[in-house]
DRENKE-683538 format. One record per residue (C-alpha): residue in one letter; x, y, z. Coordinates in Angstrom, 2 decimals. Layout:
rest;px;py;pz
a;X;Y;Z
...
This chain:
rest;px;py;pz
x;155.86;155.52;158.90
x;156.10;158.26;161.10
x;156.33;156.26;164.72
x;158.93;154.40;162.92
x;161.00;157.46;161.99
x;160.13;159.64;165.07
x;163.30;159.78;167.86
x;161.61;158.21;171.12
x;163.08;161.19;173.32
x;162.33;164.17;170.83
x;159.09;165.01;171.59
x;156.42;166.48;169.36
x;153.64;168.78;170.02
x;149.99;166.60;169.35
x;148.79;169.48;166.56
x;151.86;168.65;164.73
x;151.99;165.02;164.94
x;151.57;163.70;161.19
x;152.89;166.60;159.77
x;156.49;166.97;161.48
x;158.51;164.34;162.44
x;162.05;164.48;164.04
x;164.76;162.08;163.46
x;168.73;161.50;163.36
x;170.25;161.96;160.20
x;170.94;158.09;160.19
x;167.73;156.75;161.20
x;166.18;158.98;157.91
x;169.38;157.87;156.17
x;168.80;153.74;156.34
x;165.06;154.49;156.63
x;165.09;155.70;152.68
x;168.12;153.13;151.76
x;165.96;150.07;153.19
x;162.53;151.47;151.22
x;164.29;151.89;147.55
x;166.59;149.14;147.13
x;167.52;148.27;143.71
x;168.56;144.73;142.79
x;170.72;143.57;140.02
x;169.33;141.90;137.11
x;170.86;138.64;137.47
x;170.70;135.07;137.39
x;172.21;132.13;136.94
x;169.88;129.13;136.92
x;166.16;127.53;138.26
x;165.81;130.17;141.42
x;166.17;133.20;139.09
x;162.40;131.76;137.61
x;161.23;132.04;141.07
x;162.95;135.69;141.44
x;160.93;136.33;138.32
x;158.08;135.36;139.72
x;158.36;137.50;142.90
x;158.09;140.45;140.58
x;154.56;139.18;138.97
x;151.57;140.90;140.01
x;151.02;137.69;142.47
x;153.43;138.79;144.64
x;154.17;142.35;143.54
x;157.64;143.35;145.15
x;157.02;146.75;143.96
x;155.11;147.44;147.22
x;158.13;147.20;149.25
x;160.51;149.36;146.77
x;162.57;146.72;145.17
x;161.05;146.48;141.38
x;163.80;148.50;139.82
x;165.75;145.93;138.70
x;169.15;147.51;137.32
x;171.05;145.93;134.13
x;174.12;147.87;135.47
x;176.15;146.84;138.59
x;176.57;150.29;139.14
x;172.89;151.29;139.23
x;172.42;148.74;141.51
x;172.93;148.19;145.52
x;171.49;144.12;146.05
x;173.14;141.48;144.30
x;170.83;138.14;144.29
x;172.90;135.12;143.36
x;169.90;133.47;142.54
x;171.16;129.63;141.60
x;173.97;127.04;140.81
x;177.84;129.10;141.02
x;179.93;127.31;139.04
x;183.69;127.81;139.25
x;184.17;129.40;135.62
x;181.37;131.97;136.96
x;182.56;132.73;140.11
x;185.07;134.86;138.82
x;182.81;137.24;136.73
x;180.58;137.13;139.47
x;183.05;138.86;142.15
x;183.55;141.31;139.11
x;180.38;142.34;139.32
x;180.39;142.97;143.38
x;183.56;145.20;142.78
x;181.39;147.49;140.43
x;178.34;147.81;141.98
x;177.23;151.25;144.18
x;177.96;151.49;147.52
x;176.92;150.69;150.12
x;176.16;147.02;148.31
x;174.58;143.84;149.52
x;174.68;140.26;148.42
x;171.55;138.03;148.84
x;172.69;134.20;148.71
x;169.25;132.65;146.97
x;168.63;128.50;146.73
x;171.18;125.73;148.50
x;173.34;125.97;145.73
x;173.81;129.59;146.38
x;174.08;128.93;149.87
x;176.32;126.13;150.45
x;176.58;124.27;147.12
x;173.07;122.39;147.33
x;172.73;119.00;145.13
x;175.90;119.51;143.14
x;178.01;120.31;146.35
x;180.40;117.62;145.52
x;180.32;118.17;142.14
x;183.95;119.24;140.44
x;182.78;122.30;139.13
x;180.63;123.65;141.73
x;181.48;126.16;144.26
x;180.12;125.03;148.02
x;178.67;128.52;148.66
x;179.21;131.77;147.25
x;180.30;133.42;150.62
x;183.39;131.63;149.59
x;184.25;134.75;147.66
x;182.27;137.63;148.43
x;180.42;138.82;152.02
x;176.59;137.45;152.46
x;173.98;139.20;154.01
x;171.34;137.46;154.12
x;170.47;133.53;153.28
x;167.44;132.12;151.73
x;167.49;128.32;151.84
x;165.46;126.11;149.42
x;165.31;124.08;146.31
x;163.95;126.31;144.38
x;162.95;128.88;147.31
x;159.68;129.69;146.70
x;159.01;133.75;146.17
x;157.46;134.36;149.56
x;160.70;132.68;150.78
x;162.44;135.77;149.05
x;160.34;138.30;149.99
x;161.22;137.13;153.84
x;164.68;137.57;152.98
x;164.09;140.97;151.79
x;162.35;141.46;154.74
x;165.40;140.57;156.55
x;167.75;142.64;154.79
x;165.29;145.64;155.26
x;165.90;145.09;158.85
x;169.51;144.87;158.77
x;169.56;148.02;156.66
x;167.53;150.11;159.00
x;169.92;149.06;162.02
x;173.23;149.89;160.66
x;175.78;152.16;162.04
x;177.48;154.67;160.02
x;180.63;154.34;161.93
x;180.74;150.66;161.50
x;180.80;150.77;157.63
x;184.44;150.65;155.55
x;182.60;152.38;152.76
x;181.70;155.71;155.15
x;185.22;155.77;156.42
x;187.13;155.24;152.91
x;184.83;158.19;151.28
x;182.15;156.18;149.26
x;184.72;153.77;148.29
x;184.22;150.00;149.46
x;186.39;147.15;150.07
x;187.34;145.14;146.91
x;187.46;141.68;146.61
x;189.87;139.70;144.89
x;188.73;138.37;141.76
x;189.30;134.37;141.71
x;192.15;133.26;138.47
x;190.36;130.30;137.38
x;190.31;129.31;133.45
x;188.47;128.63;130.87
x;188.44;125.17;131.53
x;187.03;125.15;134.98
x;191.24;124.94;136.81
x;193.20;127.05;138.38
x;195.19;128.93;135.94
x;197.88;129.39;138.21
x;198.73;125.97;137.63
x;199.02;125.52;133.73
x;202.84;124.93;133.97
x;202.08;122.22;135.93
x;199.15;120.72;134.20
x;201.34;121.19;130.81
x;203.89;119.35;132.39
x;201.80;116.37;133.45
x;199.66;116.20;130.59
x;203.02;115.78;128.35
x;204.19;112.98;130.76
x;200.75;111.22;130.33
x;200.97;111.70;126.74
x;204.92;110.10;126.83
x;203.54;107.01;128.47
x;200.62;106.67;126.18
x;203.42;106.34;122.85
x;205.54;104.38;125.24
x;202.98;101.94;125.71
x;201.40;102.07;121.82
């Protein structure tokens, strides 16, 4: 832990090698954000049983600093869309991104997460969730399988620990992130923006149908 933190041109004296080590203020800073992240507890279909399963003793994602799961988008900094994203959910699910802490990261989990897997052509299916809010990391599969997930984590560990202050929105707009527009999309898996002109259709399809009775 200590090679890892240690600045390769500070150099420390041997008798006080395990117990000082020197470091930038960033390195310690994404070193302690990458060790204790803290995903949301969330799921929307089969993957989130495999997410569940990465948390068993089997696998035991405690080891890397991830097992507080958070009920709360704003106790939380990982968002794992962990399954199918239908268009009625998209919506709350870009609600949820806006609320959770900064700095916040989205882990796209399964094909249909990814890209819209075996119901990519469906009507109500979104074709990937980085439609609508920033990915950071993919992890392919149908399900993924929980070592699959820890490798993503792994991933995203990495990113975090190689991130620049300067290049963050959230640094420069004083904690506050970039929001993303929520999606209008009704009840009724359409666009609400178009209910004048679904009204107006459905009334001349409804015309015809006495016209022809």
């Amino acid at each position: 832990m200590t090679d890892e933190l240690s600045h390769p041109t500070i150099p420390v004296p041997d008798d006080l090698r395990g117990t000082v080590t020197l470091a930038t203020w960033e390195k310690v800073y994404n070193w302690s954000r990458a060790c204790s992240i803290w995903p949301m507890m969330f799921g929307l279909a089969c993957c989130a049983i495999e997410m569940v399963a990465m948390a068993t003793s089997r696998f035991d994602f405690a080891r890397l600093g991830m097992e507080v799961m958070r009920a709360s988008p704003r106790q939380a900094d990982l968002m794992i869309v962990a399954g199918t994203v239908t268009k009625k959910m998209a919506p709350q699910i870009v609600r949820l991104y806006n609320q959770m802490a900064e700095p916040r990261y989205v882990l796209a989990m399964g094909a249909c997460a990814c890209g819209g897997g075996p119901f990519k052509e469906g009507y109500n299916v979104v074709s990937g969730i980085d439609k609508y809010i920033p990915v950071d990391v993919y992890t392919p599969g149908c399900p993924p399988t929980p070592q699959a997930l820890l490798y993503g984590f792994l991933q995203l560990r990495a990113k975090i620990e190689n991130q620049k202050l300067e290049d963050m929105s959230w640094y420069h707009n004083r904690g506050q992130g970039e929001e993303i527009a929520v999606p209008v999309l009704g009840p009724d898996i359409f666009d609400s923006r178009q209910i004048s002109l679904i009204q107006s259709r459905s009334g001349e399809v409804r015309e015809a149908a006495t016209d022809s009775a």
